[in-house]
N, C-alpha and C positions, 0 to 999 in steps of 0.2 A: 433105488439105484445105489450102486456101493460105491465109494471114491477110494479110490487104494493110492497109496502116497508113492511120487515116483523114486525107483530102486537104482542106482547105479553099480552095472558090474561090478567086480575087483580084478576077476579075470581079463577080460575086453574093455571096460568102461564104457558100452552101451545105455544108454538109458532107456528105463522102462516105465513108459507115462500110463496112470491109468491102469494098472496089470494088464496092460493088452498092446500098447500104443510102444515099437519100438522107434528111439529116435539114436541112426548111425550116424557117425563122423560124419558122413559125408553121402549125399543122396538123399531118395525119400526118406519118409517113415517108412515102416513094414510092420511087420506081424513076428510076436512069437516065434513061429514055424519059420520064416525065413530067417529070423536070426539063428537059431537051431540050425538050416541045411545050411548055413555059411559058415556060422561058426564054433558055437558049441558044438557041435558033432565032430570035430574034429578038436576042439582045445582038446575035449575031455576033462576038466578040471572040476574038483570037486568044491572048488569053492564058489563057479558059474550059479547066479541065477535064473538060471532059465533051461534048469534039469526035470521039474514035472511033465511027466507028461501028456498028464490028465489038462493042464496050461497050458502045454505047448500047442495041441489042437493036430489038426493032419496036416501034412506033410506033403506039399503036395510038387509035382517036377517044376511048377514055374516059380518055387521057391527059391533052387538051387541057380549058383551063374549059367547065365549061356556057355 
């Protein structure tokens, strides 16, 4: 089992528990991929961590807001 130490953006300041376990301001936890269809897909920034994405996983419509 790997433990990967948690990463917080520079871009958003999301934190990422776990390499997998997103924790936002405010809400659940998510995934990768949801963080991706809310946010990095649109920052664009090259400094986001959360631009692989072989990590980021699929993408899927119940990622994105209603």
């Amino acid at each position: 089992m790997s433990v990967f130490p948690a990463e917080t953006c520079p871009v958003c300041g999301v934190t990422i528990e776990n390499g997998s376990k997103v924790v936002f301001s405010s809400g659940p936890a998510g995934t990768r991929a949801r963080l991706w269809a809310r946010v990095c897909n649109f920052a664009r920034n090259t400094s986001c961590i959360n631009q692989d994405e072989a990590v980021i996983g699929n993408v899927s419509s119940r990622d994105y807001y209603d």
